[in-house]
DRENGUVO-478799 format. One line per 5 residues: their letters; for each residue x, y, z of N, C-alpha, C, O, CB. Coordinates in steps of 0.02 Angstrom, whole numbers, plus 50000, padded with zeros to 5 digits. Glycine has a CB too. Layout:
A = X:Y:Z:X:Y:Z:X:Y:Z:X:Y:Z:X:Y:Z | ...
//
This chain:
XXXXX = 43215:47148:41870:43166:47183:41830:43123:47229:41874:43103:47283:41852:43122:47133:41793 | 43106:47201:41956:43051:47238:41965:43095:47298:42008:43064:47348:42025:42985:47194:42005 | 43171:47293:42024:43216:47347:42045:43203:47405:41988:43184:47462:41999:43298:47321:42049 | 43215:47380:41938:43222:47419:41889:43170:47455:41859:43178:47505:41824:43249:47391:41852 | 43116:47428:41872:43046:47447:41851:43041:47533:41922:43031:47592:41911:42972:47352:41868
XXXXX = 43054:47499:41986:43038:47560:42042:43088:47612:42022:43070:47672:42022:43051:47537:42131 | 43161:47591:42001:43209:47647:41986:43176:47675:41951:43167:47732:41974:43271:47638:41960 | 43136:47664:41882:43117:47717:41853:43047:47756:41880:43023:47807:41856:43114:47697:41787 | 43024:47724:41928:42953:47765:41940:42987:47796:42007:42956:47801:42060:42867:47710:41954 | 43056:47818:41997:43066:47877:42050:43076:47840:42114:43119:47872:42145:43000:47932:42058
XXXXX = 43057:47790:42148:43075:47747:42212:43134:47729:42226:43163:47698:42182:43046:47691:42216 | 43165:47742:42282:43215:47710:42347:43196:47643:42329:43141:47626:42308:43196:47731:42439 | 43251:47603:42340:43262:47540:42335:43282:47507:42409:43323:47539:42444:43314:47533:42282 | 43253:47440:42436:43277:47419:42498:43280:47363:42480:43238:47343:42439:43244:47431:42558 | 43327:47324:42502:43348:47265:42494:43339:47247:42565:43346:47291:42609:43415:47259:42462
XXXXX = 43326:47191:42579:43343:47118:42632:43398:47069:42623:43382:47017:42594:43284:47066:42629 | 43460:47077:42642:43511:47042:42618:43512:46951:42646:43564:46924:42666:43576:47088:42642 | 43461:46924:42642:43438:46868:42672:43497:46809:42636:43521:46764:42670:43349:46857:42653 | 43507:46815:42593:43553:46785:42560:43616:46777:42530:43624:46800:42473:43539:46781:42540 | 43654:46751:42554:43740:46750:42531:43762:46697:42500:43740:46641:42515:43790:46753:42588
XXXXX = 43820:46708:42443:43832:46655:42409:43876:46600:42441:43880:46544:42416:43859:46676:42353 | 43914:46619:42510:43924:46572:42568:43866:46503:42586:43880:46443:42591:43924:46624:42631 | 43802:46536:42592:43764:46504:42628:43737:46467:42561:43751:46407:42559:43716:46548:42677 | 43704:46489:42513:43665:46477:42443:43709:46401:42425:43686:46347:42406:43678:46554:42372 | 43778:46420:42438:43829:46388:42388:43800:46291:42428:43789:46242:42392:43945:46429:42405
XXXXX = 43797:46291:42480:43788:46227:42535:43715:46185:42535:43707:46127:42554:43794:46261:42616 | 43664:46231:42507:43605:46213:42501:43589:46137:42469:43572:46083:42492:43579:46265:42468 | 43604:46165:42399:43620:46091:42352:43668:46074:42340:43709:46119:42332:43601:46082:42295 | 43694:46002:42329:43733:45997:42308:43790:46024:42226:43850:46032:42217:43714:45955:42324 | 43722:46032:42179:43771:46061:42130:43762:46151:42145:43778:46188:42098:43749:46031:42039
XXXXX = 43748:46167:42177:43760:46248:42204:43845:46255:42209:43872:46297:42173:43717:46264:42295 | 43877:46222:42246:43957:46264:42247:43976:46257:42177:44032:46281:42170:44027:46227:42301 | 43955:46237:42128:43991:46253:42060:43956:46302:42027:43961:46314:41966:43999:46193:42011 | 43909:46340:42078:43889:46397:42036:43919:46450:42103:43891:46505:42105:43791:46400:42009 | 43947:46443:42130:43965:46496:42182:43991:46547:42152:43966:46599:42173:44009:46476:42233
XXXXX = 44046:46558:42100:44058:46616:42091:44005:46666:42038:44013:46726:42029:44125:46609:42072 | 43945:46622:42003:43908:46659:41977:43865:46688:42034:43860:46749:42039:43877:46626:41925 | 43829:46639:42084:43784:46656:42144:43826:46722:42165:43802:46779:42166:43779:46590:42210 | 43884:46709:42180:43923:46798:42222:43917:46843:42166:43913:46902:42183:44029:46802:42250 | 43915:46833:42113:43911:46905:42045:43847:46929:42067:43833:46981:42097:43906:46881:41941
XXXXX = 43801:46868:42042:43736:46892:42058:43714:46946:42100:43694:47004:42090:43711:46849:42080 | 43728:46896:42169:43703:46947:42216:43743:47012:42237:43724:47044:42286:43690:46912:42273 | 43789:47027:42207:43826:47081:42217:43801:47142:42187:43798:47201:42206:43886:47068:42197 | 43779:47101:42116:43746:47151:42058:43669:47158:42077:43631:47202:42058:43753:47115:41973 | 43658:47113:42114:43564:47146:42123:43555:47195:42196:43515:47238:42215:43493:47060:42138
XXXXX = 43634:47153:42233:43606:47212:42294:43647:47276:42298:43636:47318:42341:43613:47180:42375 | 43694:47285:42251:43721:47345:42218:43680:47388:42188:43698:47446:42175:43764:47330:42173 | 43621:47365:42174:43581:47404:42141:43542:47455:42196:43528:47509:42169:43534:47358:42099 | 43525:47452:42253:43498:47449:42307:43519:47515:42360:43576:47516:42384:43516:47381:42330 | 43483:47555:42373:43524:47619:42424:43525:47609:42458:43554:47650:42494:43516:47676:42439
XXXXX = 43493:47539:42499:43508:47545:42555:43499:47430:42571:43463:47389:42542:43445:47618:42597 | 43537:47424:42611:43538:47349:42597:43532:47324:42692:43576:47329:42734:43628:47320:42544 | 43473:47301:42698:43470:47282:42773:43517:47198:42783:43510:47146:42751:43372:47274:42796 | 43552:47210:42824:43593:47121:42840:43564:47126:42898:43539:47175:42925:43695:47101:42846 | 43570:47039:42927:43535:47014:42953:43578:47008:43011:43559:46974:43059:43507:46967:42922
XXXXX = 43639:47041:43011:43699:47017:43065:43770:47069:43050:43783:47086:42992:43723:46919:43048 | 43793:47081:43083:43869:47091:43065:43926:47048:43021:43977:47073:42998:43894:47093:43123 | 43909:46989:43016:43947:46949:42997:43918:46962:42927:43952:46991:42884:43949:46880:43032 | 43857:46942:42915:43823:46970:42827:43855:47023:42800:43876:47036:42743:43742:47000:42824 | 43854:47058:42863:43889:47151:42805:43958:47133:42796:43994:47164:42757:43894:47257:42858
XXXXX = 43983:47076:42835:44062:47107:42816:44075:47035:42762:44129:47010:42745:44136:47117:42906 | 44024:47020:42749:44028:46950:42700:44033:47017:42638:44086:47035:42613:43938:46875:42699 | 43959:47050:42621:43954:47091:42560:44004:47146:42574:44022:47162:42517:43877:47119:42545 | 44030:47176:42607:44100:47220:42609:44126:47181:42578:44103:47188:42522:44140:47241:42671 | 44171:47130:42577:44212:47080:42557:44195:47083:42462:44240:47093:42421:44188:47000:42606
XXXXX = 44110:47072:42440:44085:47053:42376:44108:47143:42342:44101:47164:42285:43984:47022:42379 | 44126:47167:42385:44150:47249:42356:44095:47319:42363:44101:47377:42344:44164:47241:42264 | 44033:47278:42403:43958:47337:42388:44004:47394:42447:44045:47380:42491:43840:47296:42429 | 43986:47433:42434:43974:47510:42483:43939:47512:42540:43879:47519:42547:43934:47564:42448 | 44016:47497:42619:43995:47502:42680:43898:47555:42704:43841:47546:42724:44071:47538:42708
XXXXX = 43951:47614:42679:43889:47657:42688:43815:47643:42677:43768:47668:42709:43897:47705:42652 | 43811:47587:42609:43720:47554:42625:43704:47497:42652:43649:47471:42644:43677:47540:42565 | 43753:47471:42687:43749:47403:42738:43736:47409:42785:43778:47415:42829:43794:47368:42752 | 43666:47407:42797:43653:47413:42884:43627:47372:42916:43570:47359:42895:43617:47460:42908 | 43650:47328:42982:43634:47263:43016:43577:47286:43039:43569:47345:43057:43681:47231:43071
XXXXX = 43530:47237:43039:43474:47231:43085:43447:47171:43090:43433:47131:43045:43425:47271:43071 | 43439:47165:43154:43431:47092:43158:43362:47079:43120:43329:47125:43094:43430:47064:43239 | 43338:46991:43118:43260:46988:43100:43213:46981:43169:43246:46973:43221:43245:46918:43048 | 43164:46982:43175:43111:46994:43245:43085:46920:43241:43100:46885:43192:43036:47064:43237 | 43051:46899:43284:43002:46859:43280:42903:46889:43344:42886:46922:43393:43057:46778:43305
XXXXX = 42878:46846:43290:42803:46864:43300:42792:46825:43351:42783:46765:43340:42752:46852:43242 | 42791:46848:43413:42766:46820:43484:42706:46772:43461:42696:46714:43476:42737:46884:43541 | 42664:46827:43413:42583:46789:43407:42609:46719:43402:42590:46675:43441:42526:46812:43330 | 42654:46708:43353:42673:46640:43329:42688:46592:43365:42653:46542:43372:42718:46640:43294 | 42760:46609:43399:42805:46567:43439:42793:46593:43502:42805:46651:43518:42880:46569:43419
XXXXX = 42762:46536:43553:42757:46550:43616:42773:46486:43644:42776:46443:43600:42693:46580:43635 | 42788:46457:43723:42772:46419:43746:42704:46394:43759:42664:46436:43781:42798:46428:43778 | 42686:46340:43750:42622:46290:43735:42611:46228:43752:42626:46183:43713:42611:46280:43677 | 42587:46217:43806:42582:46163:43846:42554:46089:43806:42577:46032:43806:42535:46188:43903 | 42485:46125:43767:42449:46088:43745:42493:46072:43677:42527:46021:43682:42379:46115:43743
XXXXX = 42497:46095:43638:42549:46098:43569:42579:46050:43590:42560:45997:43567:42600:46163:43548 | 42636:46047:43643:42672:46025:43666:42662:45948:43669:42686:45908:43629:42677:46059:43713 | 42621:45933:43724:42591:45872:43734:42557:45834:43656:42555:45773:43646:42531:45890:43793 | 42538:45881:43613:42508:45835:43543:42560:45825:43505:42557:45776:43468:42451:45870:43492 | 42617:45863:43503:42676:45827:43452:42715:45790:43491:42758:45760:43459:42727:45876:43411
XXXXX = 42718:45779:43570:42751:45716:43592:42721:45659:43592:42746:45604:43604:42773:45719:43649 | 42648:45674:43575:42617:45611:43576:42598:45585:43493:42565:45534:43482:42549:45618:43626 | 42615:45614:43458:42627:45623:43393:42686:45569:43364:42677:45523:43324:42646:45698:43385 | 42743:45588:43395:42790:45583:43370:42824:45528:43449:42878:45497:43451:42820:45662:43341 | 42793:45530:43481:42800:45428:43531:42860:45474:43602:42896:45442:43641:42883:45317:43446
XXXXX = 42857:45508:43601:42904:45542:43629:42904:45567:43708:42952:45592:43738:42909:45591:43588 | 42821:45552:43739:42814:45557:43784:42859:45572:43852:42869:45624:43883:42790:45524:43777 | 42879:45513:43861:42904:45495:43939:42999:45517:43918:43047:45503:43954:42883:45381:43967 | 43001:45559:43845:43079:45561:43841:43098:45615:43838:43066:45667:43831:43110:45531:43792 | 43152:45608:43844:43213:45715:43854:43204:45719:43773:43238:45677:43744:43354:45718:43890
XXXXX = 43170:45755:43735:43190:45763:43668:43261:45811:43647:43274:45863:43678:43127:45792:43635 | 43286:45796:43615:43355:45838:43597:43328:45857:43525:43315:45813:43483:43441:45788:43598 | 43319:45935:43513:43313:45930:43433:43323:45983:43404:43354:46029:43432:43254:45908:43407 | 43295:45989:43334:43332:46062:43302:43242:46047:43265:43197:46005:43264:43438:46062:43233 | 43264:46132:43235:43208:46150:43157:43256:46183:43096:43291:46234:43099:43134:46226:43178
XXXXX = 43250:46152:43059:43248:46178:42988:43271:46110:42937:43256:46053:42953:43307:46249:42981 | 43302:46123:42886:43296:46097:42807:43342:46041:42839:43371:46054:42892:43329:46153:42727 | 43348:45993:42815:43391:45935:42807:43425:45919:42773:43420:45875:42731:43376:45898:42805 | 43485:45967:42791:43560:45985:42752:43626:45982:42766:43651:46023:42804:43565:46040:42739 | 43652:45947:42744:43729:45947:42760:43734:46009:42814:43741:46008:42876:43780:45962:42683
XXXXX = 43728:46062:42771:43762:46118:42811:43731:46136:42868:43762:46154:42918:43770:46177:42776 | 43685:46134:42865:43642:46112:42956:43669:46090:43004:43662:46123:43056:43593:46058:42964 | 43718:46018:43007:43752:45981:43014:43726:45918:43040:43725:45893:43096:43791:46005:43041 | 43708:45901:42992:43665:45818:43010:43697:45780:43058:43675:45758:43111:43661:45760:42945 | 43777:45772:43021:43823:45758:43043:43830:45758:43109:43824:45704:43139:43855:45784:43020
XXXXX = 43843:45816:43140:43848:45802:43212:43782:45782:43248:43784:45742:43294:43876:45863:43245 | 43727:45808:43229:43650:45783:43255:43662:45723:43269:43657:45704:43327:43585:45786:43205 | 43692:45658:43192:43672:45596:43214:43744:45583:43276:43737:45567:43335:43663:45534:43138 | 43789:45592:43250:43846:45578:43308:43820:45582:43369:43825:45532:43404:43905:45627:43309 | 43790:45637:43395:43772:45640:43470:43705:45602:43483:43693:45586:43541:43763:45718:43495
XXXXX = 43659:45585:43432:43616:45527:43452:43640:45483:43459:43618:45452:43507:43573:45509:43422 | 43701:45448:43419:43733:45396:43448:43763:45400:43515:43784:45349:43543:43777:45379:43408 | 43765:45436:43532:43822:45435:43599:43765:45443:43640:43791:45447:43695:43891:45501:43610 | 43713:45447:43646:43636:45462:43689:43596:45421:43694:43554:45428:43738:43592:45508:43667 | 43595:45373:43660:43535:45327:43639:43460:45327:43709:43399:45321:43707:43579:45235:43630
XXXXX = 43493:45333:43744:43425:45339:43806:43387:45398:43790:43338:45410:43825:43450:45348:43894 | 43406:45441:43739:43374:45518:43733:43353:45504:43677:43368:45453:43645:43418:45589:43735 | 43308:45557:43654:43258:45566:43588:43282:45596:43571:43303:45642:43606:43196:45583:43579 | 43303:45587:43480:43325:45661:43466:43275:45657:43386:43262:45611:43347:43433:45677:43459 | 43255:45734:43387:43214:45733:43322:43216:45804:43283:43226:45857:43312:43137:45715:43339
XXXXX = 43206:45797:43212:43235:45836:43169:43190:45873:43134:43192:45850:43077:43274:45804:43129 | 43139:45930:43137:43098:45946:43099:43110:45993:43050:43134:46049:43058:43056:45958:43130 | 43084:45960:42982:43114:46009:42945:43123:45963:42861:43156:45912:42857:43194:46035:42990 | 43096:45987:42815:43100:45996:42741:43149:45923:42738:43200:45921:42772:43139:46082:42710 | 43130:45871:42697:43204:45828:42664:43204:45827:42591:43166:45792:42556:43209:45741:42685
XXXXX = 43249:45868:42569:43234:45859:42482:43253:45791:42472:43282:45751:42508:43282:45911:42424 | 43230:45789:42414:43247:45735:42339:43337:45727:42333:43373:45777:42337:43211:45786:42245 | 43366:45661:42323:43411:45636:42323:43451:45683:42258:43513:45687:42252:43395:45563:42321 | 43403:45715:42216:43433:45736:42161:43450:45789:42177:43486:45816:42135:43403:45737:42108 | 43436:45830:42239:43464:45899:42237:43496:45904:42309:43527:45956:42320:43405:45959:42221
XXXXX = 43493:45861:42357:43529:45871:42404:43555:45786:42438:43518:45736:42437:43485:45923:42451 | 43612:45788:42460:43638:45741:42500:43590:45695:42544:43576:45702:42604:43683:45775:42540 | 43567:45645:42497:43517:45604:42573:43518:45583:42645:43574:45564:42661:43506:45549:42565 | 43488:45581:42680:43509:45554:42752:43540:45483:42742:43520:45455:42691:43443:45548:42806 | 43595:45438:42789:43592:45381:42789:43546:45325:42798:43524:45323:42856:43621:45379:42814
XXXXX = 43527:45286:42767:43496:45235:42765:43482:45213:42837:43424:45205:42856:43529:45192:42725 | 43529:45203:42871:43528:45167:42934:43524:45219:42974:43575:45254:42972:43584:45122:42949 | 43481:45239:43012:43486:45299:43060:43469:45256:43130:43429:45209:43130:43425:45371:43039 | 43498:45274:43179:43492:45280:43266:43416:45283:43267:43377:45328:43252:43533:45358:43309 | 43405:45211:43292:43346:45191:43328:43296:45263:43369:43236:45272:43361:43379:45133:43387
XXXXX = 43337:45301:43407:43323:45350:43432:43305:45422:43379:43276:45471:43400:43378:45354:43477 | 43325:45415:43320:43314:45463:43287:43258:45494:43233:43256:45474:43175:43357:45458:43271 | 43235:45519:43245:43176:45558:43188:43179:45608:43160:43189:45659:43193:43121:45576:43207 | 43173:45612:43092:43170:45658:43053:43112:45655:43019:43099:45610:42979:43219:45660:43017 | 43075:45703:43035:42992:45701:43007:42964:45735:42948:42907:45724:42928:42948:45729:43055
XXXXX = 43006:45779:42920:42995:45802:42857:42959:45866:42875:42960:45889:42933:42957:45753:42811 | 42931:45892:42829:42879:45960:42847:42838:45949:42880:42796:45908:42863:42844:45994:42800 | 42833:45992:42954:42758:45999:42984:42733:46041:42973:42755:46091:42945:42743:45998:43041 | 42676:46028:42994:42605:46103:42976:42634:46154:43032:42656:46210:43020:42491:46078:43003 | 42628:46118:43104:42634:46167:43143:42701:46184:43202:42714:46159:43257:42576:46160:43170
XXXXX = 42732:46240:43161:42805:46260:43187:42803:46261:43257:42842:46233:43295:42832:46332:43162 | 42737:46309:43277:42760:46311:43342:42772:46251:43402:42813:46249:43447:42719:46352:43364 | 42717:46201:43381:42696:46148:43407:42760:46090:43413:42765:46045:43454:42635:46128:43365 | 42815:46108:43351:42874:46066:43349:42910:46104:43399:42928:46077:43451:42911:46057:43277 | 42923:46169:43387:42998:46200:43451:42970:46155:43513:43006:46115:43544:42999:46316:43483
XXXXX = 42900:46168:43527:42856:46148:43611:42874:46076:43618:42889:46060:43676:42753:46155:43613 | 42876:46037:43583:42909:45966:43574:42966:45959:43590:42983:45909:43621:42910:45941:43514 | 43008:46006:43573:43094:45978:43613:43105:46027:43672:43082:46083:43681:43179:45990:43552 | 43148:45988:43709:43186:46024:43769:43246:46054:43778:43258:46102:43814:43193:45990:43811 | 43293:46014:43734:43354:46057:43709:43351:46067:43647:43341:46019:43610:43417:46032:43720
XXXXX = 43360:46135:43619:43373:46133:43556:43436:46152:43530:43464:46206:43541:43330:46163:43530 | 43457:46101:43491:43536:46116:43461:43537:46130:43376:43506:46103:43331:43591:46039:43477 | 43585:46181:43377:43576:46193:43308:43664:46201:43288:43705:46246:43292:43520:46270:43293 | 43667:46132:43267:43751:46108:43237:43756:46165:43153:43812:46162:43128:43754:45984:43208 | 43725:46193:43130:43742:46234:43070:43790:46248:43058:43813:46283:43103:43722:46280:43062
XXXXX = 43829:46238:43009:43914:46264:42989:43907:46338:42953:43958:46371:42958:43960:46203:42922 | 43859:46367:42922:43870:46424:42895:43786:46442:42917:43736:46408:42905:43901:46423:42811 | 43790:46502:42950:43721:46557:42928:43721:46625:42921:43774:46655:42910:43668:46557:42973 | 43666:46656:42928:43684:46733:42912:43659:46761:42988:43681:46808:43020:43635:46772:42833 | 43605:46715:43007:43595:46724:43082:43565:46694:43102:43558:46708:43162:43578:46770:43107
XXXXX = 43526:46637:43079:43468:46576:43100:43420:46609:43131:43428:46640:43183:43491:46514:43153 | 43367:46603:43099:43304:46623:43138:43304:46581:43180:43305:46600:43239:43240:46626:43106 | 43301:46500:43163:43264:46468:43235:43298:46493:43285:43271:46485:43340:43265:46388:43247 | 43356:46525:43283:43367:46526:43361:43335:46573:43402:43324:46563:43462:43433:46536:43376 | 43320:46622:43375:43283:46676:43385:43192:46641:43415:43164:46651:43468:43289:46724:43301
XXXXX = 43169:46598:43354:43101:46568:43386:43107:46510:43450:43057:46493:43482:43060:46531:43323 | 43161:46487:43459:43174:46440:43497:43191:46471:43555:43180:46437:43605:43217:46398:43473 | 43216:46530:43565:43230:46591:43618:43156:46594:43633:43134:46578:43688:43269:46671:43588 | 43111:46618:43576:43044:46626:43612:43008:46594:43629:42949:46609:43638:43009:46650:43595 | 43033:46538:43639:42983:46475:43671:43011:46492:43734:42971:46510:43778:42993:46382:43645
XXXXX = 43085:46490:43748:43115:46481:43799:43135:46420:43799:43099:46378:43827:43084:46496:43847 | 43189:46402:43773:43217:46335:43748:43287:46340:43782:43318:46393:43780:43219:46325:43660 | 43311:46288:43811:43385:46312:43798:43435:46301:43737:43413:46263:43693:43418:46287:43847 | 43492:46324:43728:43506:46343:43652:43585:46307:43634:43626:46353:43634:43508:46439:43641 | 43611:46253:43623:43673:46235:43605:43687:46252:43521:43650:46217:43488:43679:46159:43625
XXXXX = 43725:46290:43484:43743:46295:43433:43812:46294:43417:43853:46300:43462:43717:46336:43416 | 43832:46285:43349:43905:46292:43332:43940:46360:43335:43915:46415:43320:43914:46268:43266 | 43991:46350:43353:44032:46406:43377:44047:46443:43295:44098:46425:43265:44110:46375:43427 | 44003:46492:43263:44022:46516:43190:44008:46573:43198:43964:46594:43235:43990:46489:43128 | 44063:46624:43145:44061:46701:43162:43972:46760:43162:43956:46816:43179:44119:46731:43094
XXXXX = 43939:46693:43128:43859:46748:43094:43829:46764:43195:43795:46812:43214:43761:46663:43016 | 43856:46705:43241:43799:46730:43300:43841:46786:43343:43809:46813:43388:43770:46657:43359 | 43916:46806:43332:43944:46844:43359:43905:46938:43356:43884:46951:43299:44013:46826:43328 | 43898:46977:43390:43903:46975:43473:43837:46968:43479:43824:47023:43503:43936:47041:43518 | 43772:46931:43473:43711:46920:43496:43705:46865:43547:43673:46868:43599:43671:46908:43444
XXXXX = 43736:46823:43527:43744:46745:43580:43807:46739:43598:43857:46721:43568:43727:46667:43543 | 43797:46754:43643:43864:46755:43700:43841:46672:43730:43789:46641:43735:43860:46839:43780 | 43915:46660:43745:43894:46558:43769:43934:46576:43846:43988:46592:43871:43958:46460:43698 | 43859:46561:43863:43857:46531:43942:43811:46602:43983:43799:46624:44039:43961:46516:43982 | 43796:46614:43915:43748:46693:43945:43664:46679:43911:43610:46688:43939:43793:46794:43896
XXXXX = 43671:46665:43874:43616:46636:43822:43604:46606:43778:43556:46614:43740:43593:46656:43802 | 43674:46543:43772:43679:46483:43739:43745:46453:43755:43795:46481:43778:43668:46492:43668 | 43737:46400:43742:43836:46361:43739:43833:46364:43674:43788:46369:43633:43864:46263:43771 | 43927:46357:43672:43948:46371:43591:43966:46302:43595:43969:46275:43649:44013:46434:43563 | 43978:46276:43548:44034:46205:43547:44083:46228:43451:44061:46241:43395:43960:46089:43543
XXXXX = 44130:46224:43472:44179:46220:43391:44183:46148:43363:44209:46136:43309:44271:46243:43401 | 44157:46106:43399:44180:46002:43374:44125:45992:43407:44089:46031:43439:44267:45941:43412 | 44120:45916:43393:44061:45845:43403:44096:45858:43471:44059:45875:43517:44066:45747:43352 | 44180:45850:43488:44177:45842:43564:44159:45900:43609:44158:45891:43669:44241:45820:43588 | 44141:45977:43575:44119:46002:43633:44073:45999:43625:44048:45997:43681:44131:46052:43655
XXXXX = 44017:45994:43571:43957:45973:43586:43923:45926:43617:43865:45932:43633:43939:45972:43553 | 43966:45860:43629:43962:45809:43693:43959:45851:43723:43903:45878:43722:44010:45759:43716 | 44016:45888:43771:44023:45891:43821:43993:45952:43854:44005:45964:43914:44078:45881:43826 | 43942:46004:43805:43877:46038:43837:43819:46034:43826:43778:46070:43855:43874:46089:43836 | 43798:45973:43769:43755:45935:43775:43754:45909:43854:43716:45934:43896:43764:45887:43724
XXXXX = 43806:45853:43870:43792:45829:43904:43792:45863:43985:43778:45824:44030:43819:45784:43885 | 43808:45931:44001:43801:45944:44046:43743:46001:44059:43740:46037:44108:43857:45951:44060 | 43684:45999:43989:43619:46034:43998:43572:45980:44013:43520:45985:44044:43596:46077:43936 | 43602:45918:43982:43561:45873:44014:43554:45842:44087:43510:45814:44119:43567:45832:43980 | 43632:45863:44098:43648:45840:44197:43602:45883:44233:43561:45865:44275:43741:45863:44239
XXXXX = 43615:45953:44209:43587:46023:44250:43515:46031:44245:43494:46065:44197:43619:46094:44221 | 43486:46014:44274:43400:46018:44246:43377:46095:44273:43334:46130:44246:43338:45944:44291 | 43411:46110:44325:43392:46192:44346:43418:46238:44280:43379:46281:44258:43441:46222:44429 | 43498:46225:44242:43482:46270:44168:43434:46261:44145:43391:46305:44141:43520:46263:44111 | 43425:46184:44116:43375:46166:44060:43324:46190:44073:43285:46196:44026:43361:46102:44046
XXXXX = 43305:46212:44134:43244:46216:44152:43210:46313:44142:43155:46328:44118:43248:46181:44235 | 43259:46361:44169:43292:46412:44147:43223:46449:44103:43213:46448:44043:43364:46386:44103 | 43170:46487:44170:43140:46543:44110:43122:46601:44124:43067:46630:44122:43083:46526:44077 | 43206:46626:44149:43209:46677:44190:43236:46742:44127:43241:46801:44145:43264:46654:44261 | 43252:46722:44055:43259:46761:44002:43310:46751:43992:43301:46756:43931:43245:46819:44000
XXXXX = 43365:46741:43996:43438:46710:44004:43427:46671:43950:43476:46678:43912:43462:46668:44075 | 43381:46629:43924:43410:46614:43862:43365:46654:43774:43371:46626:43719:43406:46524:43869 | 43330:46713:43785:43311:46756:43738:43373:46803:43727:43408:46824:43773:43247:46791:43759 | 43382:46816:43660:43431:46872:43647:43398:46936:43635:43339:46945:43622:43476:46857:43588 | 43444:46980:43640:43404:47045:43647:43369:47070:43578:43329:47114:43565:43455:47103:43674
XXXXX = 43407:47017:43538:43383:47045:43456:43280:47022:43468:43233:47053:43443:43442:46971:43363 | 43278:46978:43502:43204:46964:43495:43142:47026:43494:43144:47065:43541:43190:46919:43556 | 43116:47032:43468:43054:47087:43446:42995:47052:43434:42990:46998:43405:43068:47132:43377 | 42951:47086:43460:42888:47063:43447:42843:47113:43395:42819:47166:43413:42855:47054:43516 | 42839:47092:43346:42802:47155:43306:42753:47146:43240:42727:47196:43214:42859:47202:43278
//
């Protein structure tokens, strides 16, 4: 309606292509039985649009695919606000003492608590860690709209639900891994770059060519390569340690 309202008062239309029926479809559980309406949808609202910003290369060639017109698909990455996300000593120190975490290596991620996140591998590698902390910040819906966590979770593990303060959680972990099976480009990695974090994620086409692995993150494709560079950021304390920019991507902006 409100596209249609600017079309007629003479206005250019810009879209933010923040959303794909790939990603939408994983959210909730009854979402993949609306997937092929979610792809009409958004085909038809960002068809409407002269010009459609994606968030990645992989986004545009998702909506190439939905049939929109190369010519108004243009990647740009998203920025993050320095003001926001910085390294923070003090932050730091109040959510480890927050959350009991003191004297431990935290291993962790930020965002929603979703299958497609990959919980899955999160808890696998707390099991195989147990001497490490690993903690999960980030949104847990209602059983009615998304897949619950297991009942029985790893002694070592926390999932804290929504915090107030984002920045204060990245400053809380030391590795941050982000197991996600589908995105369009993950912000956290981008805010977790601006802490200066180091960065393990799943090997999926949305971070291609921004995160190159072993330049400014490891990739892992399985639980076993994610053992096996998990476990050698945790051997290497001179990477982990690493805040020489090597692990910011160039997409980062401050603005």
């Amino acid at each position: 309606w409100l596209i249609k309202k600017a079309r007629r008062q003479g206005k250019k239309i810009i879209i933010w292509s923040h959303v794909t029926a790939e990603d939408a479809a994983q959210v909730f559980w009854f979402n993949k039985y609306f997937f092929p309406l979610i792809k009409k949808y958004l085909t038809y609202a960002y068809g409407l649009a002269d010009l459609v910003f994606c968030p990645s290369e992989y986004t545009k060639s998702l909506l190439v695919a939905y049939g929109l017109n190369p010519a108004k698909l243009i990647p740009q990455s998203n920025g993050v606000d320095l003001t926001i996300f910085y390294a923070d000593q003090q932050k730091r120190a109040d959510y480890r003492q927050k959350y009991n975490c003191q004297q431990n290596l935290v291993i962790g991620t930020v965002g929603l608590a979703i299958p497609r996140k990959g919980v899955d591998t999160f808890l696998a590698l707390a099991k195989q860690y147990p001497q490490h902390q690993f903690i999960w910040f980030g949104k847990i819906y209602n059983a009615m709209l998304a897949k619950p966590l297991p009942k029985n979770l790893p002694k070592n593990v926390t999932f804290t639900g929504y915090v107030q303060d984002i920045n204060a959680a990245f400053n809380a972990i030391d590795i941050f891994i982000f197991p996600s099976y589908e995105e369009n480009q993950g912000m956290v990695l981008l805010e977790a770059a601006a802490i200066g974090l180091p960065i393990l994620v799943r090997d999926i086409p949305a971070y291609n060519p921004w995160l190159k692995d072993g330049v400014n993150c490891l990739k892992a494709k399985n639980d076993e390569e994610f053992k096996t560079c998990l476990e050698h950021i945790i051997e290497d304390e001179d990477l982990r340690q690493r805040r020489d920019g090597a692990h910011v991507p160039a997409e980062i902006v401050d603005r």
